[in-house]
TORKOLDO-364437 format. One line per 10 residues: number of its first residue (from 0); their letters; for each residue x, y, z of N, C-alpha, C, O. Coordinates in nm, 3 decimals. Example, Ala and Ser with C-alpha at 12.3 -4.5 7.8 and 13.67 -1.06 7.14 Angstrom:
0	as	1.319,-0.569,0.780,1.230,-0.450,0.780,1.320,-0.330,0.780,1.424,-0.332,0.846 ~ 1.285,-0.225,0.708,1.367,-0.106,0.714,1.290,0.003,0.787,1.341,0.114,0.804
END
This chain:
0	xxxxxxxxxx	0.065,-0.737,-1.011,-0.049,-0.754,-0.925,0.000,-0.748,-0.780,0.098,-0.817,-0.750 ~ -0.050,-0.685,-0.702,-0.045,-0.672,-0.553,-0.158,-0.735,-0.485,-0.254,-0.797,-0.531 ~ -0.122,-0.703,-0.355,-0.228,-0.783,-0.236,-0.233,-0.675,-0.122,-0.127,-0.615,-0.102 ~ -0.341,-0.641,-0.044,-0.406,-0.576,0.077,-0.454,-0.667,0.124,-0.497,-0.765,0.063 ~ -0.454,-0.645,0.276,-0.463,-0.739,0.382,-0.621,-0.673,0.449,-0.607,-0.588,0.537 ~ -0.740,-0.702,0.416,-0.843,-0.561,0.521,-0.841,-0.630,0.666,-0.748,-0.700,0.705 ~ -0.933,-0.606,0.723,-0.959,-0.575,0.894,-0.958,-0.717,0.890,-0.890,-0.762,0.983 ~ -1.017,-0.822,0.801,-1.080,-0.911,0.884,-0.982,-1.019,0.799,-1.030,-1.132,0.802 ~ -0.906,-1.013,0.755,-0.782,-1.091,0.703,-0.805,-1.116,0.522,-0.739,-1.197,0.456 ~ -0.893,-1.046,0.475,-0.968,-1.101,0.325,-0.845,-1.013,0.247,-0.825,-0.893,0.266
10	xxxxxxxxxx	-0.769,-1.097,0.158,-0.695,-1.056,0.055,-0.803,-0.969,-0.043,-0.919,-0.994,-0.075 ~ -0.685,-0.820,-0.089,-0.775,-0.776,-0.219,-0.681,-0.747,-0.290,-0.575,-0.685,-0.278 ~ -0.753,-0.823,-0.394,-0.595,-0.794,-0.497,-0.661,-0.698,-0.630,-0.767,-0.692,-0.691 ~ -0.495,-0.614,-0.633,-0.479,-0.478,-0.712,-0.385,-0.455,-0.803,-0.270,-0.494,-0.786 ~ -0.419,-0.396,-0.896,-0.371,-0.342,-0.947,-0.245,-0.188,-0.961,-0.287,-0.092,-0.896 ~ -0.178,-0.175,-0.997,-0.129,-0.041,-0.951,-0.011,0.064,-1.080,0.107,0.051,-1.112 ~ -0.080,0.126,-1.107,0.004,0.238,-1.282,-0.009,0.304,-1.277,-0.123,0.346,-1.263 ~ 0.096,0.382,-1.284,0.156,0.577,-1.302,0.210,0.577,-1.199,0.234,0.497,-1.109 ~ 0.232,0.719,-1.235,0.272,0.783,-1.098,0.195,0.944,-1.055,0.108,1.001,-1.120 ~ 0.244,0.979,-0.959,0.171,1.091,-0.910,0.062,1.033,-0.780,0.063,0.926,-0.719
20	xxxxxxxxxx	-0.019,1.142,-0.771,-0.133,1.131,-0.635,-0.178,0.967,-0.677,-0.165,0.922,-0.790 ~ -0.222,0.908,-0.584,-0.297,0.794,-0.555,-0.418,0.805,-0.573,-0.477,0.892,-0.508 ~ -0.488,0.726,-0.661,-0.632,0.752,-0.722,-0.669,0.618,-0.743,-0.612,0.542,-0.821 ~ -0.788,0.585,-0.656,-0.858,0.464,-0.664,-1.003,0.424,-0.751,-1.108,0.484,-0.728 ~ -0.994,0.331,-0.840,-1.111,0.335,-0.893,-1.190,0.192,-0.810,-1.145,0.079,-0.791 ~ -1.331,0.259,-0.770,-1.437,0.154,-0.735,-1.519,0.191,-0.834,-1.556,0.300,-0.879 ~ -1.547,0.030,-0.870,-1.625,-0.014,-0.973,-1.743,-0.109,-0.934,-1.732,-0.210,-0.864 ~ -1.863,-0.058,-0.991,-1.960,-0.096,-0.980,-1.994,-0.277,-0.985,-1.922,-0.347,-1.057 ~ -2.106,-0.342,-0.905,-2.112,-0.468,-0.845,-2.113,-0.558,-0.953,-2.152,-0.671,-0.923 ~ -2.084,-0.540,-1.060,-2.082,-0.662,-1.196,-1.942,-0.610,-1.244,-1.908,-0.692,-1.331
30	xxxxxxxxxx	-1.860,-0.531,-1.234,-1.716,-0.512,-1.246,-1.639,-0.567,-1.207,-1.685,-0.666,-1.151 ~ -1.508,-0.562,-1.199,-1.404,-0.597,-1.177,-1.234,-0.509,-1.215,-1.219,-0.403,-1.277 ~ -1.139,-0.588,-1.160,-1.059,-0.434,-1.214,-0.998,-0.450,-1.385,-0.932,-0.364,-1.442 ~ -1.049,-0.611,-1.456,-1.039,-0.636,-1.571,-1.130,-0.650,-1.641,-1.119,-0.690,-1.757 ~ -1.268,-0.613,-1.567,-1.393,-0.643,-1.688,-1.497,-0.509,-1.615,-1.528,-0.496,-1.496 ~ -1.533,-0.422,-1.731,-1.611,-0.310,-1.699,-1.556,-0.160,-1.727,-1.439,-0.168,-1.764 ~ -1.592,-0.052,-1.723,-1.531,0.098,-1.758,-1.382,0.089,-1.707,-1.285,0.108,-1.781 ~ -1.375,0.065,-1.603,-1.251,0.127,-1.512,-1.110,0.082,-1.635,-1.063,0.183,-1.687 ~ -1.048,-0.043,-1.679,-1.000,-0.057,-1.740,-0.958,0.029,-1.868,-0.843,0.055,-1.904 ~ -1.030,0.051,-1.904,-1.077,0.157,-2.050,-0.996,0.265,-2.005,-0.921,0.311,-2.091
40	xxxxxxxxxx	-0.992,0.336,-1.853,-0.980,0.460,-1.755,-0.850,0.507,-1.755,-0.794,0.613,-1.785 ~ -0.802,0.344,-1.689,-0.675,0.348,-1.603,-0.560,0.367,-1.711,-0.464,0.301,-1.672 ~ -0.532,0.426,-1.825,-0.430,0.434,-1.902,-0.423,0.594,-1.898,-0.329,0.670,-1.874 ~ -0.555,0.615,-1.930,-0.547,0.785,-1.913,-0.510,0.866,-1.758,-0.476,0.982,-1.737 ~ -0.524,0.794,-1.698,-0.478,0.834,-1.566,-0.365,0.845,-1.532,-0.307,0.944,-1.489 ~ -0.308,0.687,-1.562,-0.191,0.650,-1.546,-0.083,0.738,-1.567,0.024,0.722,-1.509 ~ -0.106,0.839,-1.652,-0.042,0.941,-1.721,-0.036,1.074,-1.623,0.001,1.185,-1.662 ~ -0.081,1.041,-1.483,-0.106,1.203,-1.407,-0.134,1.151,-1.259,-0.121,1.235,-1.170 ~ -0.180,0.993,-1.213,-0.199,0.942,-1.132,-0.138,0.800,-1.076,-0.094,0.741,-1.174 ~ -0.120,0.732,-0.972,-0.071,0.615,-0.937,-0.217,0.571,-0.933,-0.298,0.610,-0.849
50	xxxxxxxxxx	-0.238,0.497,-1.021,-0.407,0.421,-1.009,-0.376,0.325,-0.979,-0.268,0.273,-1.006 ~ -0.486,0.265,-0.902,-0.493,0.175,-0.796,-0.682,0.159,-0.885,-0.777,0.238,-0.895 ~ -0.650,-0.034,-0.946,-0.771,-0.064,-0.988,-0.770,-0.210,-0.916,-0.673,-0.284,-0.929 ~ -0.876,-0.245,-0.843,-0.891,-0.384,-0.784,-1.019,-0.460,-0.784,-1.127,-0.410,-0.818 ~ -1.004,-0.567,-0.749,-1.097,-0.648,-0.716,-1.206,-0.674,-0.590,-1.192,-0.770,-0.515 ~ -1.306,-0.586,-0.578,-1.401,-0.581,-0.496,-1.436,-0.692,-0.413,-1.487,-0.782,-0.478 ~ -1.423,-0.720,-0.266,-1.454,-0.825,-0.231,-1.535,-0.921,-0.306,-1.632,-0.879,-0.369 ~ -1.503,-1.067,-0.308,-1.576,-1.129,-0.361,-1.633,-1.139,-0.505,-1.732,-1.194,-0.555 ~ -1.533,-1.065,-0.551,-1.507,-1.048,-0.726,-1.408,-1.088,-0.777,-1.328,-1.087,-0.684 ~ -1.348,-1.131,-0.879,-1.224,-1.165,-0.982,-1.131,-1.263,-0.854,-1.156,-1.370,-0.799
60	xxxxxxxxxx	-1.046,-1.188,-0.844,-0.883,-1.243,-0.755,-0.901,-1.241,-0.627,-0.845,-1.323,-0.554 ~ -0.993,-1.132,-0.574,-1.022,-1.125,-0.414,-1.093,-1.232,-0.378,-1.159,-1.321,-0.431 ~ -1.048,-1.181,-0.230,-1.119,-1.372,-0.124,-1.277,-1.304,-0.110,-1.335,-1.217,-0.175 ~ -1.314,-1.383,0.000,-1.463,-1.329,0.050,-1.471,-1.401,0.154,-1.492,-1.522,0.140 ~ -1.453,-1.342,0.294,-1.491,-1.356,0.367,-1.636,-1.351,0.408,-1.685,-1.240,0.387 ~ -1.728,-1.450,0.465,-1.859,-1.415,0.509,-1.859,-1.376,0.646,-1.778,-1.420,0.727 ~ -1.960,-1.283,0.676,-2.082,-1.275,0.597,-2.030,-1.138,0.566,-1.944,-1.069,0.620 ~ -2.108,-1.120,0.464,-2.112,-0.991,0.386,-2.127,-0.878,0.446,-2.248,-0.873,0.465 ~ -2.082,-0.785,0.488,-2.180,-0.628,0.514,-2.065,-0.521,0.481,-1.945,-0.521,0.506 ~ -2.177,-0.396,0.393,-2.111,-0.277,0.344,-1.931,-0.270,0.385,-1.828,-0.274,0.318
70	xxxxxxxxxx	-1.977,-0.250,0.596,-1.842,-0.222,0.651,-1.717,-0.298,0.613,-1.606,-0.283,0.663 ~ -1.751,-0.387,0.511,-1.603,-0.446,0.550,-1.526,-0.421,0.413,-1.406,-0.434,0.388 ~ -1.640,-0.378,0.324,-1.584,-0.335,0.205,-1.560,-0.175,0.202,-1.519,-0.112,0.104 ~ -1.582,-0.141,0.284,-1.526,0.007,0.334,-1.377,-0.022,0.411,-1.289,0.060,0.387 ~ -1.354,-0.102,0.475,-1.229,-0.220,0.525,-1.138,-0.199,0.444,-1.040,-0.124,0.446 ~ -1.192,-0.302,0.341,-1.099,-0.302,0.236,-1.085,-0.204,0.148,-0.983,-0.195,0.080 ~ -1.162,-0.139,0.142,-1.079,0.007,0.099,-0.986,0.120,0.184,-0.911,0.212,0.150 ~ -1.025,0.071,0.293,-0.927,0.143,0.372,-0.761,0.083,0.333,-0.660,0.136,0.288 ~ -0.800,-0.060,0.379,-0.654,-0.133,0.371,-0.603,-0.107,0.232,-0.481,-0.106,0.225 ~ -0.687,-0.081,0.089,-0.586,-0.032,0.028,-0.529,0.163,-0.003,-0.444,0.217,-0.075
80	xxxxxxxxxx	-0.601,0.198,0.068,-0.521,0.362,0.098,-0.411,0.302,0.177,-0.320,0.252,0.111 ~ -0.402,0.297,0.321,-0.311,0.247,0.380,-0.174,0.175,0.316,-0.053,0.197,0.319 ~ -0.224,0.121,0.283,-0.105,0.009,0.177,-0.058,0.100,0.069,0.021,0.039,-0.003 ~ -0.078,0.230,0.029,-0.045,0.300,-0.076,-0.023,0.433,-0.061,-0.033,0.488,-0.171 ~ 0.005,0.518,0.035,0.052,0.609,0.105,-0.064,0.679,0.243,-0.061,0.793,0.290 ~ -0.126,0.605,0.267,-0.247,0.683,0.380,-0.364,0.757,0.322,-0.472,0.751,0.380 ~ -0.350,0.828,0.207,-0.470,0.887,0.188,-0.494,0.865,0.032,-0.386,0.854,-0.026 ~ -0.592,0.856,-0.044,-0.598,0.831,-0.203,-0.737,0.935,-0.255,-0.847,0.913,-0.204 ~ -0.725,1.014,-0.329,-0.805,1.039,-0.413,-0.937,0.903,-0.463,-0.884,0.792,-0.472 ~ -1.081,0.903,-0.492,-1.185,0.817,-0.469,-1.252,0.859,-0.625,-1.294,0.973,-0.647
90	xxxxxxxxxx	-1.256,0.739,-0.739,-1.393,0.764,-0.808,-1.426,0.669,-0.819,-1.365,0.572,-0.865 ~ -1.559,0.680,-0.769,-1.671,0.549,-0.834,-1.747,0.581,-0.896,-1.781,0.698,-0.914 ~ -1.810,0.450,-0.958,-1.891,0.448,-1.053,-2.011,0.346,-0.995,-1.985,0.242,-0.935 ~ -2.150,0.394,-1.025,-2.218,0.284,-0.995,-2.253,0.284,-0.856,-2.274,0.382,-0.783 ~ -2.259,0.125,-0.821,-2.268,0.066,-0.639,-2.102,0.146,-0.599,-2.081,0.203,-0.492 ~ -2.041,0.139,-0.665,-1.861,0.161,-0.637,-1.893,0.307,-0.631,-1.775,0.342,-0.642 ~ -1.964,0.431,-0.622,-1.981,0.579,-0.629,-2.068,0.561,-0.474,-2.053,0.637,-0.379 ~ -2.161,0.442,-0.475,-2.234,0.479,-0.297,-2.138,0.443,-0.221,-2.114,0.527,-0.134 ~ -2.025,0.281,-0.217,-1.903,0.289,-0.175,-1.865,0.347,-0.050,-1.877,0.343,0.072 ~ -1.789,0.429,-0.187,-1.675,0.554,-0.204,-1.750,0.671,-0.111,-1.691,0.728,-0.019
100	xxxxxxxxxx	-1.880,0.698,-0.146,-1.921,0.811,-0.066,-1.957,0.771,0.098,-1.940,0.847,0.194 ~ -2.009,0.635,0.103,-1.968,0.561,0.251,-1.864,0.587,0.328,-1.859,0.617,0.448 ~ -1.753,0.567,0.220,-1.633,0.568,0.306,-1.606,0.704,0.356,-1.576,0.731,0.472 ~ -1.615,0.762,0.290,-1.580,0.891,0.303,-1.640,0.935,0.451,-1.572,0.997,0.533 ~ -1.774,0.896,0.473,-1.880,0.918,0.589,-1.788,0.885,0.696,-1.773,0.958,0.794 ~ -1.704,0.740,0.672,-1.652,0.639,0.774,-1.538,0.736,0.823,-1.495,0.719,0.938 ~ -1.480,0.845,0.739,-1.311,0.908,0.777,-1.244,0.897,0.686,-1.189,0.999,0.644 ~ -1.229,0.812,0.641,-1.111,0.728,0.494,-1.080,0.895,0.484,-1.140,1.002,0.486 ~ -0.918,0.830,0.467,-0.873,0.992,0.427,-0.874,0.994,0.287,-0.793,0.924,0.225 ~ -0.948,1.059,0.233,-1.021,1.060,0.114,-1.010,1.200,0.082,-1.088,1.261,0.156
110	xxxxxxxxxx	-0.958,1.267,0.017,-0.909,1.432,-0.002,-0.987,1.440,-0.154,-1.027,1.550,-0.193 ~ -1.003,1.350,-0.216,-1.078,1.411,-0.347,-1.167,1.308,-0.349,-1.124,1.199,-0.312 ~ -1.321,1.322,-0.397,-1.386,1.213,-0.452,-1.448,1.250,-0.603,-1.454,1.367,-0.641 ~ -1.481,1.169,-0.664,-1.556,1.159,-0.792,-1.653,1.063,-0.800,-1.590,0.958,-0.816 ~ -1.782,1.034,-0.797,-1.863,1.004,-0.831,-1.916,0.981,-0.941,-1.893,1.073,-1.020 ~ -1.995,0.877,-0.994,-2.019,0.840,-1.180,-2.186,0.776,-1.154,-2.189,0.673,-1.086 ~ -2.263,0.807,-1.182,-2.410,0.723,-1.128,-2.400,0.604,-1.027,-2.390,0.482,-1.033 ~ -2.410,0.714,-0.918,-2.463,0.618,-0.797,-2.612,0.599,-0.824,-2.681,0.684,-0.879 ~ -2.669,0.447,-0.770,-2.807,0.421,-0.851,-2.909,0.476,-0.720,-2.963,0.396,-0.645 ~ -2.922,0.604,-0.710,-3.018,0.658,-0.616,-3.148,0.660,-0.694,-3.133,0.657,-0.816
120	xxxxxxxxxx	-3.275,0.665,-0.647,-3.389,0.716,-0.679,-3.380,0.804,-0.619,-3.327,0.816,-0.509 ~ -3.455,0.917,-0.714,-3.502,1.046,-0.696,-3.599,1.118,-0.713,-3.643,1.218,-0.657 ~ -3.643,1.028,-0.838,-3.795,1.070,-0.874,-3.897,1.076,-0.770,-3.870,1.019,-0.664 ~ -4.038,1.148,-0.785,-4.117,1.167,-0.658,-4.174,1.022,-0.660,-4.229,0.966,-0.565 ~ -4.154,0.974,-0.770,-4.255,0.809,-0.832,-4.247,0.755,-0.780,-4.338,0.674,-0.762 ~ -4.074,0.750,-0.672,-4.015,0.616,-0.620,-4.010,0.476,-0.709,-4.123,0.428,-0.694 ~ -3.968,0.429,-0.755,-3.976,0.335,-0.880,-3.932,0.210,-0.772,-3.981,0.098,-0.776 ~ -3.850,0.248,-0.696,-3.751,0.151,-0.556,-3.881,0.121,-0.495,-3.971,0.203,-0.511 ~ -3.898,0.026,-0.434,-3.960,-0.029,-0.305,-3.887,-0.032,-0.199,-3.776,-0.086,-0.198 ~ -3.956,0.041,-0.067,-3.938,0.046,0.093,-3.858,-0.041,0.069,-3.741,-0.018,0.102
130	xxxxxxxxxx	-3.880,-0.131,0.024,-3.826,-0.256,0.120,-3.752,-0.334,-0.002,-3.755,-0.456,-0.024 ~ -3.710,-0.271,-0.048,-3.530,-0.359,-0.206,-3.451,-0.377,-0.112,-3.414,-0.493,-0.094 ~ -3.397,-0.266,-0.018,-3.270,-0.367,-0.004,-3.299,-0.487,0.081,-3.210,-0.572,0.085 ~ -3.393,-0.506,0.141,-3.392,-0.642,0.244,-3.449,-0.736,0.144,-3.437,-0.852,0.184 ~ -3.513,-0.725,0.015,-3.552,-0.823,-0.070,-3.462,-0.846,-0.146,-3.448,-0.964,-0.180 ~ -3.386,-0.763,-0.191,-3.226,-0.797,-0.274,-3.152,-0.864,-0.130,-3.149,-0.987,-0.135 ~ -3.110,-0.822,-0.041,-3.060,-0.932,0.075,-3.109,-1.065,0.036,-3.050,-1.148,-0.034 ~ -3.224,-1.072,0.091,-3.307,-1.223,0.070,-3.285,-1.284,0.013,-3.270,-1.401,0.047 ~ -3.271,-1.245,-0.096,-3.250,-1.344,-0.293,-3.061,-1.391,-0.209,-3.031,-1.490,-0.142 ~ -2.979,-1.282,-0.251,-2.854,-1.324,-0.217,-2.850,-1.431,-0.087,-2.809,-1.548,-0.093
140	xxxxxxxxxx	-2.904,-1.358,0.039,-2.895,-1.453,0.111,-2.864,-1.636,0.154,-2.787,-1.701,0.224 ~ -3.040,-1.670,0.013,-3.091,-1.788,-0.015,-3.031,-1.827,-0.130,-3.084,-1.910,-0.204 ~ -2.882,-1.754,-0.163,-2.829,-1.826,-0.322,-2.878,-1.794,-0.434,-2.829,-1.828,-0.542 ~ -2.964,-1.733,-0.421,-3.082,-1.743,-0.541,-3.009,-1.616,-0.611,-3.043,-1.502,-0.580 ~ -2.903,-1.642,-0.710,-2.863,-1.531,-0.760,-2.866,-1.461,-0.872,-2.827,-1.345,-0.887 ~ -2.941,-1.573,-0.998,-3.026,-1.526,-1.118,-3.140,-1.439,-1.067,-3.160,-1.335,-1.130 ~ -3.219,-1.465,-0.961,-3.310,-1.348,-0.903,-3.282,-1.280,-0.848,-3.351,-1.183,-0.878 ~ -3.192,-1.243,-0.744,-3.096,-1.103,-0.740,-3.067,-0.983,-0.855,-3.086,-0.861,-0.849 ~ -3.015,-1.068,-0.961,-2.978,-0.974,-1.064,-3.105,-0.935,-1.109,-3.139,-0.818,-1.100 ~ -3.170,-1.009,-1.151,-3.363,-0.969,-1.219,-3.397,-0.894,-1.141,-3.435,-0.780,-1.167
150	xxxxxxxxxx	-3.389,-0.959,-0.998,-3.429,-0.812,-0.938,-3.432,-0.694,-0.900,-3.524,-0.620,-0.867 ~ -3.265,-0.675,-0.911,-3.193,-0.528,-0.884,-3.220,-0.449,-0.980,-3.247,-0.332,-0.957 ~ -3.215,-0.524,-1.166,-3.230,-0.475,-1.236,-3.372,-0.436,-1.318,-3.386,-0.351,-1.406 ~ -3.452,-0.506,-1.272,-3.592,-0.514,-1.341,-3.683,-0.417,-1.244,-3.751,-0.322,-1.283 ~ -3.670,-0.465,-1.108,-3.786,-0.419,-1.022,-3.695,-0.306,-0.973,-3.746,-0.194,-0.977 ~ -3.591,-0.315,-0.934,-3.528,-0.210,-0.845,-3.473,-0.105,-0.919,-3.480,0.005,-0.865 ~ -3.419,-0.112,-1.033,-3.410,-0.043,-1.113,-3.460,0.001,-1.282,-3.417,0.078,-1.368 ~ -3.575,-0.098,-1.269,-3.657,-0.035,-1.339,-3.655,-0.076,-1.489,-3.757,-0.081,-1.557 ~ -3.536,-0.104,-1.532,-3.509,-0.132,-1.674,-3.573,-0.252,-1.727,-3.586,-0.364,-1.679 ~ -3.601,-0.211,-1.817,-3.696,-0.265,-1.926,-3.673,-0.447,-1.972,-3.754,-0.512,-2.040
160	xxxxxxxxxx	-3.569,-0.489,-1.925,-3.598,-0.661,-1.910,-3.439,-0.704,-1.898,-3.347,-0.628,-1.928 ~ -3.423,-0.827,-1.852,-3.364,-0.871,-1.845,-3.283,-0.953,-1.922,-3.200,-1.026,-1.869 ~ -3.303,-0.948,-2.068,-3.247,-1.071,-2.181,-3.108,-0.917,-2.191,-2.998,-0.935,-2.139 ~ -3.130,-0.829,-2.239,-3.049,-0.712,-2.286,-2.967,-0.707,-2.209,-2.873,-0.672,-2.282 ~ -2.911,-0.718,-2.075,-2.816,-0.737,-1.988,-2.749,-0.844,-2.005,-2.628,-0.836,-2.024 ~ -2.822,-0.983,-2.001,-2.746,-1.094,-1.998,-2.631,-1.083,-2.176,-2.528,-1.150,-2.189 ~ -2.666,-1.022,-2.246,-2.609,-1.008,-2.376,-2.495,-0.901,-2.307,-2.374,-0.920,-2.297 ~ -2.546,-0.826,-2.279,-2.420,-0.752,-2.224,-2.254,-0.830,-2.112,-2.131,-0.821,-2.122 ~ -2.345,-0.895,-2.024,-2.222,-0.960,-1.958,-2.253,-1.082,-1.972,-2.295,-1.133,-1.868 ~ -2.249,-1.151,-2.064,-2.298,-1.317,-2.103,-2.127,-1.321,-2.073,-2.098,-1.375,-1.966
170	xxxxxxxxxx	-2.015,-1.270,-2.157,-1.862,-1.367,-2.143,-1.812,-1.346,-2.045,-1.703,-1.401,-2.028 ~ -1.870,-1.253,-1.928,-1.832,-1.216,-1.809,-1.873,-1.293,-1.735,-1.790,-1.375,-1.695 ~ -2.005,-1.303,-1.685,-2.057,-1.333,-1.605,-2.177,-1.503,-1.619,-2.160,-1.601,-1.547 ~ -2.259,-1.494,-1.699,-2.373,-1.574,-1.730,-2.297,-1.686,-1.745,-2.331,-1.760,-1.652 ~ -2.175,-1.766,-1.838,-2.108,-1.839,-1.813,-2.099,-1.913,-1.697,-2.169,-2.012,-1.676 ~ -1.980,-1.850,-1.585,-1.955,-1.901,-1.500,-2.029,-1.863,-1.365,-1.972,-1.824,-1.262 ~ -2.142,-1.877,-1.379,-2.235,-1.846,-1.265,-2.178,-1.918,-1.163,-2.126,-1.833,-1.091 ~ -2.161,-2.008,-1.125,-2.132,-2.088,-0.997,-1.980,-2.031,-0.937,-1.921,-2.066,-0.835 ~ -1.948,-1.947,-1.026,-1.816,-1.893,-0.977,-1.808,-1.759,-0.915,-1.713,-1.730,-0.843 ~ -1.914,-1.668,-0.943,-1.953,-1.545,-0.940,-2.006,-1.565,-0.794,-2.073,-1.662,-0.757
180	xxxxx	-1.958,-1.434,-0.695,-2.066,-1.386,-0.587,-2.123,-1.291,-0.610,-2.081,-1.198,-0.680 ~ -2.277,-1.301,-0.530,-2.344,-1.146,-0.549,-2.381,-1.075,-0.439,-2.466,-1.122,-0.363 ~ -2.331,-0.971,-0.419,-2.377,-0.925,-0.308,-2.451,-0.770,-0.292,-2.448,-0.696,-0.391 ~ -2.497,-0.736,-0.204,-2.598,-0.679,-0.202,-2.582,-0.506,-0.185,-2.667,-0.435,-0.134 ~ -2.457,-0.461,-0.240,-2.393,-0.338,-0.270,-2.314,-0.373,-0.389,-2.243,-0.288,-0.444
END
């Protein structure tokens, strides 16, 4: 296990296997670099890449500095290219695919990206409301973080209820709620 230092002093701790080009996996906002796809990933890589799998601000091993915003988790992805030869190959998945394509916006020397369902709407339906992300803010904001998740997932994204998820990350997550942050990417 390693450590990156980002802009604003927040430890992120990483992972790091193989060898070859530097290839970072960001993983989506209920992940981690030991619970979710990426894990499953990083063996096959490992075999053709130096993967680099970590802990998203305010997830697993990483600190969390407040207050929250996108930029600093673009930060800390910088600080870990930097920390691992200057430039890294990018796939995300998920919130970890809008990220990754952020960063990229920001400069990050980012020479390859990969993308895995970033959660855009596209439909003409709009299924999203104007106004999710300042109501997903809100919920997080006020703590309120069982309604965050209901809401990202029910109203903002549409899916069909909320018991079917909690079965999904019940040994992950539902457990140790008071331990978990949520934030709003």
């Amino acid at each position: 296990m390693s450590v990156a230092t980002s802009k604003d002093g927040t430890k992120i701790v990483y992972l790091k296997k193989g060898k070859g080009p530097v290839i970072i996996l960001v993983d989506g906002a209920f992940c981690s670099k030991d619970f979710g796809p990426m894990p499953k990933l990083t063996p096959y890589l490992a075999e053709y890449f130096t993967v680099i799998s970590y802990d998203r601000r305010a997830r697993g091993e990483s600190g969390d500095t407040k207050p929250y915003h996108i930029e600093r988790e673009i930060e800390d992805l910088q600080a870990l290219i930097e920390q691992n030869g200057g430039s890294a190959y990018v796939f995300g998945i998920s919130s970890g695919a809008i990220l990754a394509l952020r960063a990229v916006s920001h400069g990050l020397r980012i020479p390859k990206l990969a993308l895995f369902e970033p959660p855009f709407v596209t439909n003409k339906n709009l299924i999203r409301s104007p106004n999710a992300y300042h109501d997903l803010a809100r919920l997080v904001d006020e703590g309120n973080r069982g309604g965050a998740v209901k809401f990202y997932f029910k109203k903002n994204n549409g899916s069909p209820g909320f018991p079917a998820l909690c079965i999904a990350i019940d040994t992950q997550l539902a457990k140790n709620e008071s331990e978990c942050e949520f934030t709003s990417v």
